[in-house]
C-alpha positions as CSV (number, residue, x, y, z in Angstrom):
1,X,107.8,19.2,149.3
2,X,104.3,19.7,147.8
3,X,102.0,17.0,148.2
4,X,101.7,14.1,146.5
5,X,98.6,13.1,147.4
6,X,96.7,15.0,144.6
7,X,99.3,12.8,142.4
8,X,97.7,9.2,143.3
9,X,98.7,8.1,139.7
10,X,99.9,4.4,139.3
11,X,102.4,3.3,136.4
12,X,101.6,-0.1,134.3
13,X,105.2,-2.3,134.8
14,X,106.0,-1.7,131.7
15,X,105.6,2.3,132.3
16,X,107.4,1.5,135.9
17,X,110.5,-0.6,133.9
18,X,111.0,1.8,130.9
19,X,111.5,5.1,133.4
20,X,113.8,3.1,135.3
21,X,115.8,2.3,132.1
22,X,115.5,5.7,130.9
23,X,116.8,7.0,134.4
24,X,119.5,4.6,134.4
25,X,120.9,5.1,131.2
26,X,120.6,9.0,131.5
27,X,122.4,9.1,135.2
28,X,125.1,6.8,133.2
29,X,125.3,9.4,130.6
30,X,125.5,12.3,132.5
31,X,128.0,11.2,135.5
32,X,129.3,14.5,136.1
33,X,126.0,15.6,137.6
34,X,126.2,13.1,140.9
35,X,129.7,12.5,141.3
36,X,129.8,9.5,143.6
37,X,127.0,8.1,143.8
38,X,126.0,4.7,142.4
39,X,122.7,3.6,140.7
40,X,121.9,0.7,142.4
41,X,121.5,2.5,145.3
42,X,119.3,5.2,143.6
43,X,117.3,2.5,141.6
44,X,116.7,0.3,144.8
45,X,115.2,4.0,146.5
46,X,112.9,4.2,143.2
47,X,111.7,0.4,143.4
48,X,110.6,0.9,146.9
49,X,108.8,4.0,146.2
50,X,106.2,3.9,143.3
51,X,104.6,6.8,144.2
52,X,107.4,9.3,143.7
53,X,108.2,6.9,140.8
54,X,105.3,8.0,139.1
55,X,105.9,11.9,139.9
56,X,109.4,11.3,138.2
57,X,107.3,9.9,135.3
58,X,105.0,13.2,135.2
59,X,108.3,15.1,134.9
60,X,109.7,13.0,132.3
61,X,106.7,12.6,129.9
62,X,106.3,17.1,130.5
63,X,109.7,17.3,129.0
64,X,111.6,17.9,132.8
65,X,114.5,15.2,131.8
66,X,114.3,14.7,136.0
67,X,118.2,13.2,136.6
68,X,119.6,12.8,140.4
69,X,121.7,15.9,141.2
70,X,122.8,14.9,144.7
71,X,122.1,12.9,147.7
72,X,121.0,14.8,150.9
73,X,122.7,13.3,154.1
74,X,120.3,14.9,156.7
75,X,117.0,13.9,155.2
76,X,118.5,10.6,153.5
77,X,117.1,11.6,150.0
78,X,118.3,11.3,146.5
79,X,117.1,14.7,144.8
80,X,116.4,14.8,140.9
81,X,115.9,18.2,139.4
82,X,114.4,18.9,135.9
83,X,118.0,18.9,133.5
84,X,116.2,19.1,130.3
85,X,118.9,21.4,128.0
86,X,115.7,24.4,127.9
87,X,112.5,24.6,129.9
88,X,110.1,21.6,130.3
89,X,108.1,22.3,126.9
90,X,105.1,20.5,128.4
91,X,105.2,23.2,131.2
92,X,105.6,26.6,128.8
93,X,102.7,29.6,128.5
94,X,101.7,30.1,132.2
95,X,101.6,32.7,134.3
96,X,103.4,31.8,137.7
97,X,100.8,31.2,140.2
98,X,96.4,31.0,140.6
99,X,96.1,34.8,141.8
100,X,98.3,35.9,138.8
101,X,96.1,33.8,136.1
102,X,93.0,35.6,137.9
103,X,94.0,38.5,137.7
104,X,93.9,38.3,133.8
105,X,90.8,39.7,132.1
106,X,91.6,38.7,128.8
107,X,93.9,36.0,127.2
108,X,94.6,33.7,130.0
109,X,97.2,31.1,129.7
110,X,95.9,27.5,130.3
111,X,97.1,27.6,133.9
112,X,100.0,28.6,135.9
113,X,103.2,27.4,137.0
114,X,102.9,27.2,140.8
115,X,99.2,25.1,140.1
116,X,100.8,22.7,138.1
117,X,103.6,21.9,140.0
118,X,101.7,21.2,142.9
119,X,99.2,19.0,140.7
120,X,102.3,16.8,139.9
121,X,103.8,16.6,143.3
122,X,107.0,18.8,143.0
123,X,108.0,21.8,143.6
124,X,110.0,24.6,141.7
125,X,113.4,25.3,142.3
126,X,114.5,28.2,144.3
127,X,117.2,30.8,143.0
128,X,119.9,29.2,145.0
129,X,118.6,25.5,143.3
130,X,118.4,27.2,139.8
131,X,122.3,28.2,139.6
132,X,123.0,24.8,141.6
133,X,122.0,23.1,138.5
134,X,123.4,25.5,136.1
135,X,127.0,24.7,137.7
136,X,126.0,20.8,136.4
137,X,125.5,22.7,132.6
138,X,124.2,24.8,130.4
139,X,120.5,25.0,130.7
140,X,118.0,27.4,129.3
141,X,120.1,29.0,126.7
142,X,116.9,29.9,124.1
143,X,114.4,29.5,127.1
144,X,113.9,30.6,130.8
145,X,112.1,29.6,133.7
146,X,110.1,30.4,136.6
147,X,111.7,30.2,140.2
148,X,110.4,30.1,143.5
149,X,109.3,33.8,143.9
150,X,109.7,35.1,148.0
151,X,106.3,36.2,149.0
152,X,107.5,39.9,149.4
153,X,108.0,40.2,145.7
154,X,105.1,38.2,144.7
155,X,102.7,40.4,147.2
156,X,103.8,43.5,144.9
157,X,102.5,41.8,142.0
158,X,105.8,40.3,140.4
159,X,107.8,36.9,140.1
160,X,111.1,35.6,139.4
161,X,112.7,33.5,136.3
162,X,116.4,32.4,135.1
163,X,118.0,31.6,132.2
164,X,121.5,31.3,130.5
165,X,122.7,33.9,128.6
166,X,126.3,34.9,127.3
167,X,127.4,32.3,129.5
168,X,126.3,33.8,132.6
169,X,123.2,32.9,135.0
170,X,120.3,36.1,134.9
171,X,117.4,36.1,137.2
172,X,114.9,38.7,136.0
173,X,111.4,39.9,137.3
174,X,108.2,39.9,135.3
175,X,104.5,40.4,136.3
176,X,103.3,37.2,137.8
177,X,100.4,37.4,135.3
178,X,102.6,37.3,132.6
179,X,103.2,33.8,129.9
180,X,105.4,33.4,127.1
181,X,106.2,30.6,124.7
182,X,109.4,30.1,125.6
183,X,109.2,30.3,129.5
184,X,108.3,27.4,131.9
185,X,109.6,26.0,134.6
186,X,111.9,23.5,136.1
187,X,111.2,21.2,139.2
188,X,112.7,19.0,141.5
189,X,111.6,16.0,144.3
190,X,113.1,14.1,146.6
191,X,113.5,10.2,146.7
């Protein structure tokens, strides 16, 4: 998990009792995407953990709709991805990482996915994470987004992205330096 020490932020109790509400009602809403588990548990995890409380609250206020997906028995976390129906569109126009946004001589995106993932304390989901959560819905139908690109692609200059088309999962390459409008990328943290 990236570090969350670059995230030191602190939510108001009012902040702290409205994302709690908001996860509650949207894990309530959406029970097909943690089959049995129970919100208690989740929310007494959350209340004893304000710092990843307040990385959930980065995702949520970027556009990531963060939402449990599943509980992991062998490191006793609840894990929350990014379910937003498209990309996070607080976390569109970048390039995927700091040496592709270098690399740019002119028109530079305002920074790149990889750097502000890190800034927030999460990381980006992996291929094999991105089609988990597209088994959950139907995500990124009009968007796509960065994935987790394996340092043997990324030293050759490119970098991975998914989306939803025709009802099937894609994962495309791209240069790394590349940005669009409609591409970000998803995220996900363990509680």
């Amino acid at each position: 998990m990236a570090s969350s020490e670059k995230n030191k932020k602190t939510l108001s109790a009012q902040q702290r009792d409205e994302l709690i509400s908001l996860l509650k009602a949207r894990f309530e809403t959406n029970m097909s995407r943690h089959k049995g588990l129970k919100w208690e548990q989740v929310q007494e995890r959350l209340e004893k953990n304000t710092e990843k409380l307040a990385i959930l609250y980065e995702m949520e206020i970027t556009g990531g709709e963060p939402d449990v997906v599943k509980y992991d028995k062998k490191t006793d976390a609840y894990i929350f991805y990014d379910c937003a129906a498209e990309s996070p569109d607080g976390r569109r126009s970048l390039c995927y990482d700091r040496a592709a946004l270098s690399s740019r001589k002119a028109n530079k995106p305002q920074g790149s996915a990889v750097e502000l993932a890190e800034s927030m304390g999460i990381e980006i989901l992996t291929e094999e994470q991105y089609r988990e959560l597209q088994k959950l819905g139907k995500f990124d139908q009009k968007t796509s987004s960065w994935i987790k690109t394996p340092p043997e692609i990324r030293y050759l200059g490119g970098a991975l992205f998914c989306d939803r088309r025709y009802d099937k999962v894609f994962t495309y390459h791209n240069g790394a330096a590349s940005y669009y409008s409609s591409r970000g990328f998803r995220g996900w943290i363990n509680v």
